[in-house]
Steps between C-alpha positions, in 0.01 A plus 500: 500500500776706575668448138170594348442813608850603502502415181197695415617774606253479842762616739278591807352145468817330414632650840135408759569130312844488580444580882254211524795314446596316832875459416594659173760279356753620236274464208216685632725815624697484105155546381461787733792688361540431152074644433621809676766517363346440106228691620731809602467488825828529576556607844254226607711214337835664689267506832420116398846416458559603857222360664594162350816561672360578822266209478773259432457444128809442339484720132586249197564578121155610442468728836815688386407556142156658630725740684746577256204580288347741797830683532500599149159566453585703799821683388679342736795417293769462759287288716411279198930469442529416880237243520657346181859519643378367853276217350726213581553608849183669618258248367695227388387547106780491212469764256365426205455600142150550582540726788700741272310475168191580718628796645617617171186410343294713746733794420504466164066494483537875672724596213826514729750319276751756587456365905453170365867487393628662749308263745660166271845690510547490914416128516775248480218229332375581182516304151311492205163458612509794738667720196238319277220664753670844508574455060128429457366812706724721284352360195164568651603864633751622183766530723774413252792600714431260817406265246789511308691389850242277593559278181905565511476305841284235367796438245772571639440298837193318505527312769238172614273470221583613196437261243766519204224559253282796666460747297266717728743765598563606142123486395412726803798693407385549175173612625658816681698583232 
């Protein structure tokens, strides 16, 4: 019930159905966050992320991604490179490619490639899908010069998975230019 109307968009209801709850487990409080957070209510899925933490709920993969996605949807770029550098240690989750690409990806829909790159630049992780997510927003945005970077990094140093025959980076860069 809780999915559903977080899902809807029903965040009031989502919220009375998730208090009926006698002892949320992980799943129920991941729901919590990420509809907030999708549903940009931001703050709320940053005030989620604590209480799970006060309630001795132990974040996973999917807990952290909702609040990567709240920081940026919040500005809160600086908090959204700390939680990514502190992953490992503060809630036990490895960085991933989808951590990054997601943050990217939610900077990128706001027309920030600019920040985007900057964000992909002060990471050590990176490769070509998180390029490939930062590439694909310039193509959407006509930001040739960011692009133009995005798709030298893709090349140059692809990292994990690039397959020897993609071609995407210089069909989207043919798209910007």
């Amino acid at each position: 019930v809780v999915q559903m109307y977080g899902s809807c968009g029903c965040l009031q209801e989502m919220e009375a159905a998730f208090l009926e709850i006698r002892e949320p487990n992980l799943f129920s409080w991941n729901i919590l966050l990420t509809a907030y957070a999708q549903n940009g209510k931001s703050r709320k899925a940053v005030e989620v992320m604590a209480r799970m933490g006060l309630e001795g709920e132990r974040p996973n993969e999917i807990s952290v991604l909702g609040l990567l996605v709240a920081c940026v949807h919040l500005g809160m770029l600086d908090e959204a490179r700390k939680v990514v550098a502190g992953m490992r240690d503060d809630y036990g989750v490895d960085p991933r490619t989808g951590h990054l690409s997601a943050v990217v990806g939610v900077l990128a829909r706001c027309g920030d490639t600019a920040q985007a790159q900057v964000f992909l630049e002060s990471l050590p992780l990176g490769g070509f899908a998180t390029w490939g997510a930062l590439l694909s927003a310039c193509s959407t945005h006509g930001d040739a010069g960011n692009g133009r970077e995005a798709a030298k990094r893709m090349l140059v140093d692809p990292g994990r998975g690039k397959k020897p025959d993609d071609s995407s980076p210089y069909a989207l860069l043919a798209n910007i230019l």
